[in-house]
LUMLUMDREN-2810 file (N, C-alpha, C; in Angstrom, 1 decimal):
<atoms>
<atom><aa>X</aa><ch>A</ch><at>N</at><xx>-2.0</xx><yy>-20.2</yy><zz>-49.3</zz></atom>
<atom><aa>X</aa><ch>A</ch><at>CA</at><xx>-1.4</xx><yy>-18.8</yy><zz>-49.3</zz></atom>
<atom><aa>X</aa><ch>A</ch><at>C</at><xx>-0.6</xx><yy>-18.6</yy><zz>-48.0</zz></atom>
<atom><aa>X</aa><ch>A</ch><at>N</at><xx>-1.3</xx><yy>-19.4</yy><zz>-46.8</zz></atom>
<atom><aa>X</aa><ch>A</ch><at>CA</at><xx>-1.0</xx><yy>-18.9</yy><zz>-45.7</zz></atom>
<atom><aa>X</aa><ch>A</ch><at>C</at><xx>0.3</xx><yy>-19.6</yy><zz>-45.1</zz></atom>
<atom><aa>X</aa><ch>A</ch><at>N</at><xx>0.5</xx><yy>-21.3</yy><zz>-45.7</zz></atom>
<atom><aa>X</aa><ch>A</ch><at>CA</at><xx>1.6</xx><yy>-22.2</yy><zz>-46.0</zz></atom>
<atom><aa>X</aa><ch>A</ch><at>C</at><xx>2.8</xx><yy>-21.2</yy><zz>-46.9</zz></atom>
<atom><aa>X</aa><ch>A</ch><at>N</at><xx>2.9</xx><yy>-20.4</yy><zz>-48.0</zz></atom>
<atom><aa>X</aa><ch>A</ch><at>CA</at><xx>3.5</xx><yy>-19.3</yy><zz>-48.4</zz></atom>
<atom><aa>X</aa><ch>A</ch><at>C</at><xx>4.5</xx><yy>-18.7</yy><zz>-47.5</zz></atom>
<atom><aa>X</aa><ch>A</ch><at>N</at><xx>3.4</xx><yy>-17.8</yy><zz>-46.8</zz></atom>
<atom><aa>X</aa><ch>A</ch><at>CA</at><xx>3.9</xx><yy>-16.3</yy><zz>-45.6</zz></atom>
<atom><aa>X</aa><ch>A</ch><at>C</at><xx>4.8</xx><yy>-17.4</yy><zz>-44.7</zz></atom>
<atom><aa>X</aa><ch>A</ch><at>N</at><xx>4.5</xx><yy>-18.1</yy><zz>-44.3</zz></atom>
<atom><aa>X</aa><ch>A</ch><at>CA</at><xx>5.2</xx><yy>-18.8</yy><zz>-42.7</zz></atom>
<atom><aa>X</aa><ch>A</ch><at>C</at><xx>6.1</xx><yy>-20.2</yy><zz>-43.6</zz></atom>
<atom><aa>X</aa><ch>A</ch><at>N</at><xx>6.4</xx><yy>-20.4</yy><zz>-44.5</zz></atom>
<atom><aa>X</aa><ch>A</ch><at>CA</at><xx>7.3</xx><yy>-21.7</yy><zz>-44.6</zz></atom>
<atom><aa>X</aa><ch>A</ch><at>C</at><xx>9.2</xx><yy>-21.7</yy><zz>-43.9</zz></atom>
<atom><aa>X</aa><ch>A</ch><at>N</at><xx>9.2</xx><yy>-20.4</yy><zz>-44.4</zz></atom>
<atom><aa>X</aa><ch>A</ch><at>CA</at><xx>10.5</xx><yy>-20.3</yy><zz>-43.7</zz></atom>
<atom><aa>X</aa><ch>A</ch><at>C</at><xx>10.4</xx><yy>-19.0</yy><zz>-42.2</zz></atom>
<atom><aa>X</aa><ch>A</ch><at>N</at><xx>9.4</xx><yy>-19.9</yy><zz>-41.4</zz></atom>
<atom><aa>X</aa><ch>A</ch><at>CA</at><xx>9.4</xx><yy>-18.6</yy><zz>-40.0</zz></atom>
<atom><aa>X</aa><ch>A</ch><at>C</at><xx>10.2</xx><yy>-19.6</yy><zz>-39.0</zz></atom>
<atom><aa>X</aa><ch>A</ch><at>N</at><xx>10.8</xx><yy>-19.5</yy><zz>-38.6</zz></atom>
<atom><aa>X</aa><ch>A</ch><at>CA</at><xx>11.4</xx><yy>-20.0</yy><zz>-37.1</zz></atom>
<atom><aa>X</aa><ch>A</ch><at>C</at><xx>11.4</xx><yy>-18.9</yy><zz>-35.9</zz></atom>
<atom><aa>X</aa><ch>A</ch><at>N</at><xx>10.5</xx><yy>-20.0</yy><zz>-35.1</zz></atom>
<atom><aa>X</aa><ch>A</ch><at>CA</at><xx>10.1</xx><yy>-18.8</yy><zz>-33.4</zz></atom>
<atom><aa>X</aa><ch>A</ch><at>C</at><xx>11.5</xx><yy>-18.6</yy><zz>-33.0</zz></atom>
<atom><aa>X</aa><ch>A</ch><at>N</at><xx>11.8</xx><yy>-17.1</yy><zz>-32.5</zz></atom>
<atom><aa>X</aa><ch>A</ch><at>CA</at><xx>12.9</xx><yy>-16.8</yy><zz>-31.6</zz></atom>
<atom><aa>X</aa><ch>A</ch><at>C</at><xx>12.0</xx><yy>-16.8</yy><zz>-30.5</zz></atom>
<atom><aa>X</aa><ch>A</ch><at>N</at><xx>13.2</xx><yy>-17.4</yy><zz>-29.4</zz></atom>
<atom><aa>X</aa><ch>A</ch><at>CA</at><xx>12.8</xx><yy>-17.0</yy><zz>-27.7</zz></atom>
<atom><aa>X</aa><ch>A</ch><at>C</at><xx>13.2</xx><yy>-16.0</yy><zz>-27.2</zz></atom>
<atom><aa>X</aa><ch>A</ch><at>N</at><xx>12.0</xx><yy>-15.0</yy><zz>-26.6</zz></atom>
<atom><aa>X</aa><ch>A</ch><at>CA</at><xx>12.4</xx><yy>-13.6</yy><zz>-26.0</zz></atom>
<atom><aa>X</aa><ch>A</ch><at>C</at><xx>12.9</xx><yy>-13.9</yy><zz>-24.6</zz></atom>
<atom><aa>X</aa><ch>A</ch><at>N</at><xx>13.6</xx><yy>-12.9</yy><zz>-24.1</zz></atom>
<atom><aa>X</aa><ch>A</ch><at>CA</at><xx>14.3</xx><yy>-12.4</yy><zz>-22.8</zz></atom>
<atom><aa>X</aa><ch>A</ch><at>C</at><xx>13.0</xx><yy>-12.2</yy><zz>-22.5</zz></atom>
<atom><aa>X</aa><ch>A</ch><at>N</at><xx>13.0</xx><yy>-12.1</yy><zz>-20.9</zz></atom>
<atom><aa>X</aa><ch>A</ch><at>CA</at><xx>12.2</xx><yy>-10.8</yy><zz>-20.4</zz></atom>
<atom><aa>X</aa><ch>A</ch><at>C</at><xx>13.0</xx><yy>-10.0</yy><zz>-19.3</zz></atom>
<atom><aa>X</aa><ch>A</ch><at>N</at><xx>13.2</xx><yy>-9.0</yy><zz>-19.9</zz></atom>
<atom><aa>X</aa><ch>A</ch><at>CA</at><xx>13.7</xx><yy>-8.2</yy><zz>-18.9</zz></atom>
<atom><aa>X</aa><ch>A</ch><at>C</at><xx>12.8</xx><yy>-7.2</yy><zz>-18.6</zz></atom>
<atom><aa>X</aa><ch>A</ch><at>N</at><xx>13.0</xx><yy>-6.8</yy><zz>-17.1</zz></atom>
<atom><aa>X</aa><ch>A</ch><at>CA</at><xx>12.2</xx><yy>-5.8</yy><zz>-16.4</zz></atom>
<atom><aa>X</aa><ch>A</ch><at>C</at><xx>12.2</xx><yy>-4.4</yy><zz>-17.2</zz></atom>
<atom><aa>X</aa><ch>A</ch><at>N</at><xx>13.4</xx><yy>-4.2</yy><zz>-16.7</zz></atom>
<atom><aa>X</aa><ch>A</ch><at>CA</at><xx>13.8</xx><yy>-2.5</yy><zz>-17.6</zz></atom>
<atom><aa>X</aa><ch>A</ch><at>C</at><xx>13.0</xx><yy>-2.2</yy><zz>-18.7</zz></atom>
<atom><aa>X</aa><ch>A</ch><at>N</at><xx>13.2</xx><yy>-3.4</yy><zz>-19.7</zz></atom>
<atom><aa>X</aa><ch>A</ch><at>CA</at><xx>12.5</xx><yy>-2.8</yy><zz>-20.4</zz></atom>
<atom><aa>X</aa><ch>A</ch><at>C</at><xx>11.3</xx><yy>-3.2</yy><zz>-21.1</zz></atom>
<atom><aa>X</aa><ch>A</ch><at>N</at><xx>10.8</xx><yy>-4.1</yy><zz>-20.4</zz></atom>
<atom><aa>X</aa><ch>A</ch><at>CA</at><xx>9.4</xx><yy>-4.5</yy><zz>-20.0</zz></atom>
<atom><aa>X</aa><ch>A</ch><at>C</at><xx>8.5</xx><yy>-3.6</yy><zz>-19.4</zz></atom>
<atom><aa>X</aa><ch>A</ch><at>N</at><xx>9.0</xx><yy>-3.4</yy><zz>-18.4</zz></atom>
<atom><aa>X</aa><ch>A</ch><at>CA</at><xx>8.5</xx><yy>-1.9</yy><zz>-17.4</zz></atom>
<atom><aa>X</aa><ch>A</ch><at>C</at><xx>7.8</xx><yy>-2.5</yy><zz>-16.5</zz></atom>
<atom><aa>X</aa><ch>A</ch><at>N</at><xx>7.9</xx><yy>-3.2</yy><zz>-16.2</zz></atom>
<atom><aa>X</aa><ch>A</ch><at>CA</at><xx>7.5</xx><yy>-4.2</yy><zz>-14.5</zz></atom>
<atom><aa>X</aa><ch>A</ch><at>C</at><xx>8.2</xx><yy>-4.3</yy><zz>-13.5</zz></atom>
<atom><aa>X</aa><ch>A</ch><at>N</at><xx>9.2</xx><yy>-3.4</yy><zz>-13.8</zz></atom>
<atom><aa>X</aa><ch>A</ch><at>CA</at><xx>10.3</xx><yy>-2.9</yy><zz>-12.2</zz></atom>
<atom><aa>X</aa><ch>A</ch><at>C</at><xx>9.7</xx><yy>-1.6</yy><zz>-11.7</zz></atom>
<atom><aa>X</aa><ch>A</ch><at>N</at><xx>8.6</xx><yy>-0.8</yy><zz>-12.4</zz></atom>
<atom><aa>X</aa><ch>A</ch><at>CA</at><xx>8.0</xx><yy>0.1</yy><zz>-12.0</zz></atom>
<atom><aa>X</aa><ch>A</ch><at>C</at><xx>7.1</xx><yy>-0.4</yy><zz>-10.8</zz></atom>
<atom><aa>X</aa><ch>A</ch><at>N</at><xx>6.1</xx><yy>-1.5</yy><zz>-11.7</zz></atom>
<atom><aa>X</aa><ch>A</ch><at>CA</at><xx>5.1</xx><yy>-1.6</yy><zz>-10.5</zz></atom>
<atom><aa>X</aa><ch>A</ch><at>C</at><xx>5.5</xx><yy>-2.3</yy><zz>-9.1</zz></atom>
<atom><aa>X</aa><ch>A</ch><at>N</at><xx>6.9</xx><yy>-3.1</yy><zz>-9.5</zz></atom>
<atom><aa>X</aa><ch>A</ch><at>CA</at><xx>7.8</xx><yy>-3.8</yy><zz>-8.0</zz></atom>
<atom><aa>X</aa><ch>A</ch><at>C</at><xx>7.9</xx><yy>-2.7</yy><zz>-7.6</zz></atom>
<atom><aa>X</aa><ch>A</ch><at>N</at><xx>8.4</xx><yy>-1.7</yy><zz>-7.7</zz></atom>
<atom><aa>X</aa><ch>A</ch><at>CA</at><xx>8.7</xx><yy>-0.7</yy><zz>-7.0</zz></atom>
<atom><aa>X</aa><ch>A</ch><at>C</at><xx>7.2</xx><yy>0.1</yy><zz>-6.4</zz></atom>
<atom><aa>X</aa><ch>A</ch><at>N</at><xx>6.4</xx><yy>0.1</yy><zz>-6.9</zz></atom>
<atom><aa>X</aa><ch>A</ch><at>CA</at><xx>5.3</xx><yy>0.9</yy><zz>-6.6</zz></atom>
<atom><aa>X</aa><ch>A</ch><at>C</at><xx>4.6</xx><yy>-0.4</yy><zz>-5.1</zz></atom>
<atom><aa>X</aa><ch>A</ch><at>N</at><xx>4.8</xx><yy>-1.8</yy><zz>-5.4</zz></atom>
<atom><aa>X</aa><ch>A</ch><at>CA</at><xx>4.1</xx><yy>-2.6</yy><zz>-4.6</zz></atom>
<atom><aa>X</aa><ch>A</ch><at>C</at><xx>4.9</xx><yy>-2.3</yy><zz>-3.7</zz></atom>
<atom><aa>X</aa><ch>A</ch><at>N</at><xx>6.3</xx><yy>-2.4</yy><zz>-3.6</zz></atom>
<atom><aa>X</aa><ch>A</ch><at>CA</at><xx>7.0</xx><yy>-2.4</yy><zz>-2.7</zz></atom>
<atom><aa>X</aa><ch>A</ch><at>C</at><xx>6.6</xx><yy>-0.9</yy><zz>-1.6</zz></atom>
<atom><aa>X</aa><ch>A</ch><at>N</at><xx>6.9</xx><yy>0.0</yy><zz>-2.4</zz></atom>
<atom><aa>X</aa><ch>A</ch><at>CA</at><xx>6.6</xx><yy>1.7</yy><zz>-1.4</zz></atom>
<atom><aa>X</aa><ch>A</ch><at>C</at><xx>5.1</xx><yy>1.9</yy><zz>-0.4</zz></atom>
<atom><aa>X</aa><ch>A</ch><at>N</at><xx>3.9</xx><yy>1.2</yy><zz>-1.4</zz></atom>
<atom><aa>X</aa><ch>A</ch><at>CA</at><xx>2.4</xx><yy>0.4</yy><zz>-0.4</zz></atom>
<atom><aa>X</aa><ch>A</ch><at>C</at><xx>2.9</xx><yy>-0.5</yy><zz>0.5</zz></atom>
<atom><aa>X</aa><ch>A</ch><at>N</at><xx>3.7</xx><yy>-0.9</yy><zz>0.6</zz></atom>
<atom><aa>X</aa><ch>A</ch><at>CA</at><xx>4.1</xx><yy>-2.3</yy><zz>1.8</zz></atom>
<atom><aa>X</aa><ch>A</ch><at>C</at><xx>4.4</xx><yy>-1.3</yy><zz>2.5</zz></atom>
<atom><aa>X</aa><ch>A</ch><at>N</at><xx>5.8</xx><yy>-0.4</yy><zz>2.4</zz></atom>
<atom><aa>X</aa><ch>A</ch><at>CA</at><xx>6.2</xx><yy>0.3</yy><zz>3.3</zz></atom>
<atom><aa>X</aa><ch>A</ch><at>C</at><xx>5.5</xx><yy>1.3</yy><zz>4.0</zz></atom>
<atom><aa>X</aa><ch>A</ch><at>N</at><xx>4.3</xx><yy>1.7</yy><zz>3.4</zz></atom>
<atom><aa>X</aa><ch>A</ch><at>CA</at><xx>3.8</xx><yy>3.2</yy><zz>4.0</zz></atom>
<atom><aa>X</aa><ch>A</ch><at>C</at><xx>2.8</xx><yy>2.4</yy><zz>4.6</zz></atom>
<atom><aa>X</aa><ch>A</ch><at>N</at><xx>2.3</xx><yy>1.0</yy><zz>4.4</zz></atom>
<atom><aa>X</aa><ch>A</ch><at>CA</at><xx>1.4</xx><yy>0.3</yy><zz>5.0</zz></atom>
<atom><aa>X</aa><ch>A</ch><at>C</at><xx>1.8</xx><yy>0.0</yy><zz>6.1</zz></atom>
<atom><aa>X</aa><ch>A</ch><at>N</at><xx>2.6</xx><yy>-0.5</yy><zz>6.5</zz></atom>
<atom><aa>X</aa><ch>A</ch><at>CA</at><xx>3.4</xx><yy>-1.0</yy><zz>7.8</zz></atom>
<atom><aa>X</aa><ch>A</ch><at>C</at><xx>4.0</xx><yy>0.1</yy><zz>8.6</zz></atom>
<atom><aa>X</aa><ch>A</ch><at>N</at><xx>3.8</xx><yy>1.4</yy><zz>8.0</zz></atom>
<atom><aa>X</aa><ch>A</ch><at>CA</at><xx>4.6</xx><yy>2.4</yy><zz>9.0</zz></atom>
<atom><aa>X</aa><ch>A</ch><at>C</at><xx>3.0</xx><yy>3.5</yy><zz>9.5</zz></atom>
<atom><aa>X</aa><ch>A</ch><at>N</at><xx>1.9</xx><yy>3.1</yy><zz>8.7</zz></atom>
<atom><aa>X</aa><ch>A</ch><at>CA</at><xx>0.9</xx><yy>3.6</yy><zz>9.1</zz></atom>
<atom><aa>X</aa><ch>A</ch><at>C</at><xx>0.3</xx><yy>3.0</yy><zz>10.4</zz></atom>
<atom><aa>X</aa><ch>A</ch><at>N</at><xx>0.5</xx><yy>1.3</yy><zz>10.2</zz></atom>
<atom><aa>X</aa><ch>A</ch><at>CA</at><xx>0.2</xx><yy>0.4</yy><zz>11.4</zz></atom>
<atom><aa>X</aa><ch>A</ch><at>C</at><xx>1.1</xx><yy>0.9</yy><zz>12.3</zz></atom>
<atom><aa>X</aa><ch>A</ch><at>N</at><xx>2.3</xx><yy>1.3</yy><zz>12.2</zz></atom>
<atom><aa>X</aa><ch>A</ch><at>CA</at><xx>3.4</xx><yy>1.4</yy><zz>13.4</zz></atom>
<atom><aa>X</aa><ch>A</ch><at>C</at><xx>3.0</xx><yy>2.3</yy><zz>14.3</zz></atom>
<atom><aa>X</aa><ch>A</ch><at>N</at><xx>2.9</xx><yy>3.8</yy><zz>13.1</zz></atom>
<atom><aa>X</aa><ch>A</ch><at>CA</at><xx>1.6</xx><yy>4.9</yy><zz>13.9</zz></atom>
<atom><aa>X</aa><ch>A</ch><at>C</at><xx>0.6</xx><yy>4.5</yy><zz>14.6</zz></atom>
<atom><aa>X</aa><ch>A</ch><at>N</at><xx>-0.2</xx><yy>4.1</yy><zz>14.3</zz></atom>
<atom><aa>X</aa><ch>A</ch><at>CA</at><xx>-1.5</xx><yy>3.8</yy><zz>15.2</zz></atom>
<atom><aa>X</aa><ch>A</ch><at>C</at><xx>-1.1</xx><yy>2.7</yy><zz>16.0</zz></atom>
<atom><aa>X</aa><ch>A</ch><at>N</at><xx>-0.1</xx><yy>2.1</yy><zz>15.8</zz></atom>
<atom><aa>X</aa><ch>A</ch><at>CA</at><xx>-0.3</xx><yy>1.1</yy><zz>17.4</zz></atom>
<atom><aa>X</aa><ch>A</ch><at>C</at><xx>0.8</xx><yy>2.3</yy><zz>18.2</zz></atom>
<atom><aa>X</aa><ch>A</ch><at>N</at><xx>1.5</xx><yy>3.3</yy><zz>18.0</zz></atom>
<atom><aa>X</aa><ch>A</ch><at>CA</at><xx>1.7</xx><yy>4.0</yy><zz>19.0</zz></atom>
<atom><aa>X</aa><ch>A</ch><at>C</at><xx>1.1</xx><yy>5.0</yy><zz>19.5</zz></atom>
<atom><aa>X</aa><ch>A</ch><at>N</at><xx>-0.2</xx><yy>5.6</yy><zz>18.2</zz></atom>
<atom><aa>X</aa><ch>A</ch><at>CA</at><xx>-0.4</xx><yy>6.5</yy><zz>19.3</zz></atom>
<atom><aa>X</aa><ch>A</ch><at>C</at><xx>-1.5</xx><yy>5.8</yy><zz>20.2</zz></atom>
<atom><aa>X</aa><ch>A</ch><at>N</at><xx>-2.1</xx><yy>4.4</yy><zz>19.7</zz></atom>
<atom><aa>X</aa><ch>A</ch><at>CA</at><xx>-2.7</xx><yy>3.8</yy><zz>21.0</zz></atom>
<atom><aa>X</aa><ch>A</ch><at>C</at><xx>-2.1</xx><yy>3.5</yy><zz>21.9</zz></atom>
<atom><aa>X</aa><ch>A</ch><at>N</at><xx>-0.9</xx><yy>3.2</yy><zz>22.0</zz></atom>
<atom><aa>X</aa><ch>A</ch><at>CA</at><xx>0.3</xx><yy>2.9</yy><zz>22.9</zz></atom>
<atom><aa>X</aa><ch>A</ch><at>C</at><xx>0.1</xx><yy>4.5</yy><zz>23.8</zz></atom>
<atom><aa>X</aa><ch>A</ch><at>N</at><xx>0.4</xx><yy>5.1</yy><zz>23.1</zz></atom>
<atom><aa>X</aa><ch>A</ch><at>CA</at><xx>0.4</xx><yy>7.0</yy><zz>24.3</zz></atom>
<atom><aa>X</aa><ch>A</ch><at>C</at><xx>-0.6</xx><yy>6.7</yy><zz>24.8</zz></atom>
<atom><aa>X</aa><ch>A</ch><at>N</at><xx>-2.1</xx><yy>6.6</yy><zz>24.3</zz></atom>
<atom><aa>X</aa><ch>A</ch><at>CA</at><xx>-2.8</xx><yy>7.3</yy><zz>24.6</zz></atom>
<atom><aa>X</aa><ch>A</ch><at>C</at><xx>-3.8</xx><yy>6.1</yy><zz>25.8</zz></atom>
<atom><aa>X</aa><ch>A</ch><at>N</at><xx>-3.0</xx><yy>4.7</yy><zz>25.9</zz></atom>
<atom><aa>X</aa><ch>A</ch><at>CA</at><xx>-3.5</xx><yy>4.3</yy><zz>27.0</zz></atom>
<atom><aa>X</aa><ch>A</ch><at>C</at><xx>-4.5</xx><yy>3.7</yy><zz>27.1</zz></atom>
<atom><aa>X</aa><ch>A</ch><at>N</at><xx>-5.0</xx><yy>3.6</yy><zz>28.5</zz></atom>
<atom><aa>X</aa><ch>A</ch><at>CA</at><xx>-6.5</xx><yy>3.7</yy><zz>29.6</zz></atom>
<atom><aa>X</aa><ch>A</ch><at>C</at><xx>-6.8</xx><yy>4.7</yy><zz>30.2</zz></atom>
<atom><aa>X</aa><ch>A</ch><at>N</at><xx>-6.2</xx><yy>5.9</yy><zz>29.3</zz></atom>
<atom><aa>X</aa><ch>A</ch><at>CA</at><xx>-6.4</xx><yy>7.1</yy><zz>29.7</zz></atom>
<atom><aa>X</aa><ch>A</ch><at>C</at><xx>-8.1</xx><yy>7.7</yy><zz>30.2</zz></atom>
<atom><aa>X</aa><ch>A</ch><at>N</at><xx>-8.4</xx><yy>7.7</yy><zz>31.0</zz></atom>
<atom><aa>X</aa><ch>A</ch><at>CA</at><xx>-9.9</xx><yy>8.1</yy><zz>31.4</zz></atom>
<atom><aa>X</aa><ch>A</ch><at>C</at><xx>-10.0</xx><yy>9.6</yy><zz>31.8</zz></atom>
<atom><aa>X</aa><ch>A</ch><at>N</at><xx>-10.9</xx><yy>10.5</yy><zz>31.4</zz></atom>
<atom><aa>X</aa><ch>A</ch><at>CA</at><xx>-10.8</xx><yy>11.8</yy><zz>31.5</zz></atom>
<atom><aa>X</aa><ch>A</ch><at>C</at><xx>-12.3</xx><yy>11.6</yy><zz>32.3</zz></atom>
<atom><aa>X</aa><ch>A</ch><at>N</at><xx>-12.1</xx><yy>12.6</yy><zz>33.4</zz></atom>
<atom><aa>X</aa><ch>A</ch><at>CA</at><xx>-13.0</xx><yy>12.9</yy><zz>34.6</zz></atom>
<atom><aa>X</aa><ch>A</ch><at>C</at><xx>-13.1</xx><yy>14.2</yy><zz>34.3</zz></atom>
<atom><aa>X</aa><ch>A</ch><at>N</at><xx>-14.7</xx><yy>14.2</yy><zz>33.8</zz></atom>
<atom><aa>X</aa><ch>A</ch><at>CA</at><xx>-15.2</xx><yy>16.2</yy><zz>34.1</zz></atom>
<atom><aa>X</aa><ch>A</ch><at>C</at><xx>-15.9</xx><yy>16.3</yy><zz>35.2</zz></atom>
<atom><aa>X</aa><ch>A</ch><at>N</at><xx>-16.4</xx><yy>17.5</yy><zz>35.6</zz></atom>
<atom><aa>X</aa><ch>A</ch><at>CA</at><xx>-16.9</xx><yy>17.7</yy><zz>36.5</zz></atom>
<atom><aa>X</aa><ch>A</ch><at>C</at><xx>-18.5</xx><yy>18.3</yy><zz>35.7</zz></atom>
<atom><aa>X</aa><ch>A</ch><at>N</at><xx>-19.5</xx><yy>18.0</yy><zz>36.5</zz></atom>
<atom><aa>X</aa><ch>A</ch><at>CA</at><xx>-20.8</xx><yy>18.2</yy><zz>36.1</zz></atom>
<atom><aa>X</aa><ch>A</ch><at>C</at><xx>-21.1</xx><yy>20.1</yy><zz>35.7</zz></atom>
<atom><aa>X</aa><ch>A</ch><at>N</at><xx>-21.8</xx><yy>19.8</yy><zz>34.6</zz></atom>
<atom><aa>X</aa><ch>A</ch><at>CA</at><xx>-21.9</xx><yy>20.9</yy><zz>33.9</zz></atom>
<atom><aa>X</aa><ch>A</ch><at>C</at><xx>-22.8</xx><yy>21.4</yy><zz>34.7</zz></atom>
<atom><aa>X</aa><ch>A</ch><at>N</at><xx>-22.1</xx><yy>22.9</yy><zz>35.5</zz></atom>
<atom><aa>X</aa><ch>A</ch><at>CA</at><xx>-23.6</xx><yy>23.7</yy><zz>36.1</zz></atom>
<atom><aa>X</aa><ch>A</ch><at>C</at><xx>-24.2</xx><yy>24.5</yy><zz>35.1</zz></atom>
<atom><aa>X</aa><ch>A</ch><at>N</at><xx>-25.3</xx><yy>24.3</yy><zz>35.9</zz></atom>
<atom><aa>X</aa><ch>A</ch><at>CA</at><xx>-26.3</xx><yy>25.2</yy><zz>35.2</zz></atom>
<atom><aa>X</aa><ch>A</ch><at>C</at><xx>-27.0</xx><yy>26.4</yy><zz>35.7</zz></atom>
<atom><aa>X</aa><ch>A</ch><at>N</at><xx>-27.8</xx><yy>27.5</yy><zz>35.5</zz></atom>
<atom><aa>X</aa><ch>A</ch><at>CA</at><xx>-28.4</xx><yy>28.4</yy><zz>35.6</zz></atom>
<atom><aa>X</aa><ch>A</ch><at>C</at><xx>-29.5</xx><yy>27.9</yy><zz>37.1</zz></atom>
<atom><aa>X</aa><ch>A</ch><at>N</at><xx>-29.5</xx><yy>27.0</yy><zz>36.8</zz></atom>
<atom><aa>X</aa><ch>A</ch><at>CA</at><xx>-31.3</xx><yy>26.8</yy><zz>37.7</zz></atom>
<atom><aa>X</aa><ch>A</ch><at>C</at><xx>-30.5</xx><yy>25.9</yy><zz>39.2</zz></atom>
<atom><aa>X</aa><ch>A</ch><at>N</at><xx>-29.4</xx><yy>25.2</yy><zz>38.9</zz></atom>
<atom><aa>X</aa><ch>A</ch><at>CA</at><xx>-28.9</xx><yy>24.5</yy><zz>40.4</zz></atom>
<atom><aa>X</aa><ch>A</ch><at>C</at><xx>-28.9</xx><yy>25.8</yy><zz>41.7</zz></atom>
<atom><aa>X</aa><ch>A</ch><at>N</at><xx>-29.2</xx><yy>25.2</yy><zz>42.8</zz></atom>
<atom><aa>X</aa><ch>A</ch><at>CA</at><xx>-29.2</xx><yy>25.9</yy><zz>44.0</zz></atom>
<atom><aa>X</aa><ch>A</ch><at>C</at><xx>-27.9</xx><yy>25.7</yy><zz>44.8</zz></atom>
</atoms>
């Protein structure tokens, strides 16, 4: 029966295209994490860049009972 359904099938070969496959979405989506990844890193090596060997000096907390 199943010699029947398939005696006259010949495979066609598909394209693949993106568009309309829909896998130019996720390139785009991988792509925009790369960029906000690498500009997150840019951020924090600058604000470590500002912020140095910056050392803050306080002065001793008085208290009530010092003479």
């Amino acid at each position: 029966m199943a010699d029947d359904l398939f005696k006259d099938y010949v495979p066609e070969i598909l394209e693949y295209d993106q568009e309309i496959d829909g896998m130019a979405d996720f390139e785009l989506r991988d792509e925009r994490l790369k960029t906000k990844e690498n500009l997150i890193e840019k951020i924090r090596q600058a604000k470590a860049k500002a912020k140095g060997n910056q050392t803050t000096f306080r002065q001793n907390i008085r208290t009530e009972n010092e003479n």
